[in-house]
Structures are given as structure tokens and as C-alpha cells.
C-alpha positions in Angstrom: 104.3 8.3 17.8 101.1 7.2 16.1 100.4 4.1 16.0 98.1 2.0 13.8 96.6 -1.6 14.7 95.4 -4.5 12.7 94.8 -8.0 13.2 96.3 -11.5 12.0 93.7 -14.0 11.9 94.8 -17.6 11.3 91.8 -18.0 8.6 93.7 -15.0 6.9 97.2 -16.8 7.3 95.6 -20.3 6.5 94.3 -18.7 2.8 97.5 -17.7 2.4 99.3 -20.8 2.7 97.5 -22.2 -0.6 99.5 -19.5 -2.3 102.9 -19.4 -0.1 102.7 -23.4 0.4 103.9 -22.8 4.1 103.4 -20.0 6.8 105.5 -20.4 9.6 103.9 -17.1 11.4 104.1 -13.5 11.9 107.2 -11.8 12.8 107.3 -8.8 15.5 109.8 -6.4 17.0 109.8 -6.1 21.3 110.7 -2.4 21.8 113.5 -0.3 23.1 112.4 2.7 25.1 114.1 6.5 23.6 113.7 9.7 25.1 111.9 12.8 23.5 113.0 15.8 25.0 110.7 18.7 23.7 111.6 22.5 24.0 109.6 25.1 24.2 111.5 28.0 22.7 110.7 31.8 22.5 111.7 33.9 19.3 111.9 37.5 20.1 112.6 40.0 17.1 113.0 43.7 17.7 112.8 46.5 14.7 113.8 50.0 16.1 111.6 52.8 15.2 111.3 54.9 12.9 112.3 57.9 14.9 114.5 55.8 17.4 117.5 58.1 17.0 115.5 60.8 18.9 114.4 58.8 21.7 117.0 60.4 23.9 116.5 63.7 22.4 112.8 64.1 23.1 111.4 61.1 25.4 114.6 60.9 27.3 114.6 57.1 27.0 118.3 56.4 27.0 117.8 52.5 26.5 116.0 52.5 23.1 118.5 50.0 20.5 118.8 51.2 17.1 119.6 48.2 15.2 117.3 45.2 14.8 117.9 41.9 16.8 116.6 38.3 17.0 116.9 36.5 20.4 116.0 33.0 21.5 114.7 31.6 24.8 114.5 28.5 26.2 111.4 28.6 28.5 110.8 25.2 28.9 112.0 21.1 28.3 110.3 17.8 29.5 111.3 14.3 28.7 109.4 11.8 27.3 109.5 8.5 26.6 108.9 6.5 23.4 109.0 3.0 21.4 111.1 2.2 19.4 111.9 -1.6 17.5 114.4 -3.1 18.8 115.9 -4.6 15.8 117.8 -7.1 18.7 114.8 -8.6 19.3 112.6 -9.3 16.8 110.9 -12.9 16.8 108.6 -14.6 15.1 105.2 -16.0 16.5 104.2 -19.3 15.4 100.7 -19.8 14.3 99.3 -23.0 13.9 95.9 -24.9 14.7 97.7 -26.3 18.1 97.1 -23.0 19.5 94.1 -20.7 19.9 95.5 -17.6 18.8 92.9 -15.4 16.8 94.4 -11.8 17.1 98.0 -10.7 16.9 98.4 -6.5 17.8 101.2 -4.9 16.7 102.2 -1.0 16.0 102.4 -0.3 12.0 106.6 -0.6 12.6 106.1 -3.6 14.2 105.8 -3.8 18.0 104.0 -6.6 19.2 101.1 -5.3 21.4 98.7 -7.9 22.2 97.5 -11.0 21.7 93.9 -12.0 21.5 93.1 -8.4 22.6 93.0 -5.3 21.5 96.7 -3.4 22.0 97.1 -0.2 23.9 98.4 3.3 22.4 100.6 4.4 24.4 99.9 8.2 26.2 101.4 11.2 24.2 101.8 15.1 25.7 99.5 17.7 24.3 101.7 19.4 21.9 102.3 23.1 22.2 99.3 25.7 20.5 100.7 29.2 20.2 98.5 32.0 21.2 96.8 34.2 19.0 98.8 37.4 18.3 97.2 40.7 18.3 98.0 42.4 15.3 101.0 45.1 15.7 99.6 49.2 16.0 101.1 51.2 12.9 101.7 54.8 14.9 101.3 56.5 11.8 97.6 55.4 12.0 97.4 57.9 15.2 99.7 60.6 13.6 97.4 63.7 13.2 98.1 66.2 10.3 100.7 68.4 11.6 103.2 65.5 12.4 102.4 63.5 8.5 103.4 66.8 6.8 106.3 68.2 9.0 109.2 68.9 6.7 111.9 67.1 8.5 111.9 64.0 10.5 113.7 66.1 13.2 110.2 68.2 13.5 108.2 65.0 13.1 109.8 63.1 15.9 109.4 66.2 18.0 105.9 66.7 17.5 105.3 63.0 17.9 106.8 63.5 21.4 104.7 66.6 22.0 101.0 64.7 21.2 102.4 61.5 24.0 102.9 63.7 26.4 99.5 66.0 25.7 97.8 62.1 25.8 99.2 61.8 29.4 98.2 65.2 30.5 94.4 64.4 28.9 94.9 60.9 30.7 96.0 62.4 34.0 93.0 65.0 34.1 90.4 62.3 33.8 91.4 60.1 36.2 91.4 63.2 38.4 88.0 64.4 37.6 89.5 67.9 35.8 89.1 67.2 32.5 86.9 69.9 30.3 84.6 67.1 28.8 84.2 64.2 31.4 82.3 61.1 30.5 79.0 60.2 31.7 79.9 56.7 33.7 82.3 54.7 35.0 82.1 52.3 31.3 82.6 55.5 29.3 85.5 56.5 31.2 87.1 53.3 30.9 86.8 53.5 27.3 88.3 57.1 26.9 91.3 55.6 29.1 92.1 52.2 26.7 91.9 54.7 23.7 94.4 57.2 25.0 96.8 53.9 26.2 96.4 52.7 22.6 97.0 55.9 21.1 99.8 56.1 23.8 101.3 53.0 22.8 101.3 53.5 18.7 103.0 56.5 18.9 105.4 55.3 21.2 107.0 52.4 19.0 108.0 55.4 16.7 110.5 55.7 19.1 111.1 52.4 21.1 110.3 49.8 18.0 108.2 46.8 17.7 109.2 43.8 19.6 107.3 40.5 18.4 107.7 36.9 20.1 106.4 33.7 18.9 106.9 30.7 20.8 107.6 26.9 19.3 108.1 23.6 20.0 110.8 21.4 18.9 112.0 18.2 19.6 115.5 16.2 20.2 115.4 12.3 20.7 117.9 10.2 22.3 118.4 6.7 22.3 119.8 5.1 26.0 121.6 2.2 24.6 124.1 2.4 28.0 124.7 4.0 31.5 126.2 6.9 30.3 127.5 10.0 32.6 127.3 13.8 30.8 126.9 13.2 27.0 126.1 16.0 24.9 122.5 15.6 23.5 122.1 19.1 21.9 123.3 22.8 22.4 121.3 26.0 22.5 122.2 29.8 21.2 120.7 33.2 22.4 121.3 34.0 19.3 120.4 31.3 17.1 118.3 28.8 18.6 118.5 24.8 18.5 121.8 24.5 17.1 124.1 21.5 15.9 126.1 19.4 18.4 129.4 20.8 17.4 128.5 24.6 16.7 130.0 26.3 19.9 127.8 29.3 20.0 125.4 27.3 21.6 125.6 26.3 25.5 125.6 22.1 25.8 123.1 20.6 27.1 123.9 17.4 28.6 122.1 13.5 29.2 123.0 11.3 31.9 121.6 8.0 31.9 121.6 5.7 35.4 119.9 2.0 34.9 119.4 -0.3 38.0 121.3 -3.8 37.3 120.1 -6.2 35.4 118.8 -9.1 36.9 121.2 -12.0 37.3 120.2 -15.3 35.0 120.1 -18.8 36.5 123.3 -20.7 36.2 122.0 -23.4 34.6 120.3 -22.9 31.2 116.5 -23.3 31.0 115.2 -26.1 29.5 113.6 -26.1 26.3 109.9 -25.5 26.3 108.3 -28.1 23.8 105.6 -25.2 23.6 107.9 -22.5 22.8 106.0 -20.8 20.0 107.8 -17.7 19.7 106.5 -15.2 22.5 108.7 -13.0 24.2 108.2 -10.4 26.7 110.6 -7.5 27.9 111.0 -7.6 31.8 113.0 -3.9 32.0 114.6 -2.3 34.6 114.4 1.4 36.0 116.0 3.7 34.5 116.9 7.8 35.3 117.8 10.5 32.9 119.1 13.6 34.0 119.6 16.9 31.8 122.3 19.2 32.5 122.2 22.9 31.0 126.3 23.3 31.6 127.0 21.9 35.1 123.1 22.6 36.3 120.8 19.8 36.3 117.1 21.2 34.7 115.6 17.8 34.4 115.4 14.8 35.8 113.0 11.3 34.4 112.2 7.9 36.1 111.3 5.6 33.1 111.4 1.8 32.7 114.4 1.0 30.2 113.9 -2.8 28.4 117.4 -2.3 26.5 118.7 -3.2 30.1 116.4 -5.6 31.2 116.2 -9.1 30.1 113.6 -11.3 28.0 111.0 -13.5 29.3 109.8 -16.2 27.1 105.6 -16.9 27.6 105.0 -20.6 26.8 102.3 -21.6 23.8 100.4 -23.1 26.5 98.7 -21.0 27.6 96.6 -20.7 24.3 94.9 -24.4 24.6 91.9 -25.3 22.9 90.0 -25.4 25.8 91.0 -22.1 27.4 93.5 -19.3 25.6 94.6 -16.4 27.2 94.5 -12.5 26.4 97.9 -10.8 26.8 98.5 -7.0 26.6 101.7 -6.2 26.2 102.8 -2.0 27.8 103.5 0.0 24.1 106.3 2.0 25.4 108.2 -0.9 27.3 107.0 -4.3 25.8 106.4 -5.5 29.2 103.2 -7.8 30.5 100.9 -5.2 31.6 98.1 -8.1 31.7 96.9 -11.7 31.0 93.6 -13.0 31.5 92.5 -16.8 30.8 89.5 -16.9 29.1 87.4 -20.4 28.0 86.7 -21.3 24.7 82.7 -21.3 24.1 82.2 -24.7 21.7 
């Protein structure tokens, strides 16, 4: 998620107040943690030959498909955890000249970062870059004149099959040192070879086809808002990819969520902080997600969970006039990653 800072400062809000007669401060969402579970799938599209039919026939390749086919993959799937506002808890800071409060950090949806300091993005995966595909032979490129101008494409596909099995033979008597015109050096010979394979390998897909793969990445969020045991996040098709929850030609994939309990509140309520302005931290709990393809587990994620934990309030006080503090607040969980007291040069 990209997130975007910018600052509060109480000369802004003050200037403001002339115009909106009263400012009672700036209002700010604690997050709730979701899950980004990214898939890495492979595409694979096959288009038979031209001359497939005759595979059998002539290359006596027995295994050659004659119909064209798109297949999916799924190589790979990691979980990740992200913000979210909590619309639950969303607060308001108060901002007044009782407190030394300069900078107020928050995420362009809302999620309070920081105070006094600068906020912390939080650490996203590298997404996916596909390779560079090499272009696809065309084996009519490496047809010579007598196959191009057969007269049926019986005759073509058996000369095709005649000048693949002359390139082996050439192939075979240079790597045996027999062939009429050897090459000079080791580099030379090395190039003859990689021709004849390419040469080889064009002609070839006349028969067997072209099969092409592209990978991609896609991405399924969840949203833990309970322990939950075995709920269907997504389902998958060989044949179709990433498809809706309730299309059965895919296989489910499952989500199991486990939270540790939550910490057990005081009997007796708190009393009421006459310096309560408004800040509130998230104290969350560990958490474990667990993916399922089926009944197999393929995945398995310790994160901190704050939509199980509780809420800390952080009294005013500590933003005297004397000495404030700087508070960083963790961007994924809304917990206090830091506070630091610093004093107020007059």
C-alpha cells in the first residue's frame, strides 16, 4: 500500500480557527491488520503444428496434441500483511496550546503514524518482473526450396522430416571429428552446433507446436475479523486460472486464522485521565494464518493481529511545555514501536 505523509501544525489549525470559529483537532483511524496473499501463476498455451498430424507418421512422436490448449499453474503464494483503517477505532486528537504537539503523521486514508516525528512506511515485497521472452522460431524461415514448393502437405511434412534427421547426422559427424568441412577451433565448432540446434528446433515445431508461458502475479486479500478454522479464501483452475469463490472448477483454497487470547481488562474501570487528549495505541496479539490447497497446508504466517488485541490510551502528558515526546506508531499494526522524551529549547 502506498502511503503518503503530511503534517498538522498547530499554527496551520490555529489560522484555521479564525475561519471555522473552533477546532477541536484532527481525527485519525488505528489500523486493522489484512492479509495479501499473492500468487504467482504460470500461463501455458500450446498451438499444434502445422504438420502435427504426421508426427507419428514421420518423426514417430506418438505424444504430439493436435488441438490447442491453455493451462494454468500455480508456482507460488506468500502471505503478507497490510493496514487497513479500522473504522472501530477512529479517534480524534485534541490540539491545543496545553500541549506541545507540532506534527501529527498519518497515512493519506488516515492511520495515525506518529507524533512529533516523522511516520514509518511500512515494508512491501518486490513485486514479480517477468522475464524477457525470446521471440518464437517460424520453421518456415529454415524450410529450403524443395519443402516451400512440395505439392502436397503429405510431401512437405515428409521432407521436413528428412532435412531434421540430415541436421542430426551433420550434427553427429562433427562432434565426431568426420564431417567433410570441419571448423577451424573449438568457437567455430560451437557455433556450427547452436545453428544446426536452432535449425533443429524450428523445424521441429512444424510438428510438435509452439508452447509459450508467461508468468503473473495476482493478488487475494483477506480480512481476519475472527478465529476462523477452514474458510474458503479463493479457488484455482488448471484450466482457467484465479476463479470465483463459488465456480467449482477450481480446487478451494482455504484460510485458517488462530489469535492468542486477548488480554484480560482490570475489574475495575480506569479512572479518567484529566489529560486524556485523544491518543490511542493498538496493543495486538499474535496471530497465525494457515493456507490449505484442499486438505494440504502450503502456508503458514505469524503476524501481530490489533483487531484481537485491546487499546491503550497515552496520556497528553507527556507533551509538556517543558519536555514533549516523539511517538512512532508500527504502520502495519498501530502499535508503540517508540517514544522518546525530548526538551523544549526556549
Amino acid at each position: 500500500m502506498k502511503q503518503v505523509f503530511f503534517t498538522l501544525s498547530l499554527f496551520s489549525l490555529f489560522t484555521f480557527t479564525a475561519v471555522a470559529q473552533t477546532i477541536e483537532g484532527t481525527s485519525y483511524f488505528l489500523p486493522k491488520t489484512a492479509l495479501r496473499l499473492t500468487l504467482l501463476v504460470e500461463k501455458t498455451t500450446y498451438k499444434p503444428g502445422e504438420f502435427a498430424a504426421y508426427a507419428q507418421r514421420y518423426m514417430k512422436k506418438t505424444d504430439v496434441q493436435l488441438e490447442p490448449s491453455t493451462t494454468y499453474r500455480l508456482i507460488d503464494t506468500q502471505m503478507t500483511p497490510f493496514a487497513l483503517p479500522d473504522t472501530a477505532k477512529r479517534y480524534t486528537l485534541q490540539l491545543d496550546k496545553r500541549y506541545s504537539i507540532s506534527e501529527v503523521a498519518r497515512t493519506d486514508n488516515g492511520i495515525l503514524l506518529a507524533i512529533n516525528a516523522q511516520g514509518k512506511t511500512a515494508a512491501q515485497p518486490k513485486p514479480f518482473v517477468a522475464a524477457p521472452k525470446a521471440k518464437p522460431l517460424n520453421a518456415k524461415d529454415y524450410m529450403n526450396e524443395d519443402i516451400l514448393t512440395a505439392g502436397s502437405t503429405a510431401k512437405m511434412a515428409q521432407l521436413i522430416a528428412q532435412e531434421i534427421y540430415d541436421i542430426r547426422d551433420s550434427r553427429n559427424q562433427l562432434q565426431r571429428g568426420q564431417a567433410e568441412f570441419m571448423p577451424k577451433d573449438g568457437q567455430q565448432l560451437q557455433i556450427m552446433m547452436q545453428g544446426l540446434d536452432t535449425q533443429e528446433r524450428a523445424l521441429r515445431q512444424a510438428f510438435e507446436g509452439i508452447t509459450e508461458r508467461d508468468t503473473a502475479e495476482v493478488s487475494v486479500e483477506f480480512i481476519p475479523t475472527e478465529a476462523v478454522e477452514r474458510e474458503l479464501v479463493f479457488r484455482f483452475s488448471r484450466h482457467f486460472g484465479l476463479v470465483d469463490s463459488d465456480d467449482l472448477s477450481g480446487t478451494p483454497y482455504y484460510i485458517s486464522i488462530a489469535a492468542e487470547a486477548k488480554p484480560q481488562q482490570p475489574d475495575e474501570p480506569k479512572k479518567k485521565d484529566k489529560d486524556d487528549i485523544g491518543l490511542n495505541v493498538n496493543m495486538p496479539v499474535k496471530a497465525t494464518a494457515t493456507l490449505f490447497n484442499g486438505n494440504a497446508p502450503v502456508k503458514k504466517l505469524d503476524f501481530q493481529a490489533p483487531q484481537f488485541g485491546t487499546v491503550e490510551n497515552l496520556s497528553g502528558a507527556l507533551f509538556g511545555k517543558k519536555q514533549t515526546s516523539q511517538i512512532v506508531l508500527n504502520p502495519v499494526t498501530g502499535g508503540l514501536e517508540s517514544i522518546k522524551e525530548v526538551a523544549i529549547e526556549k
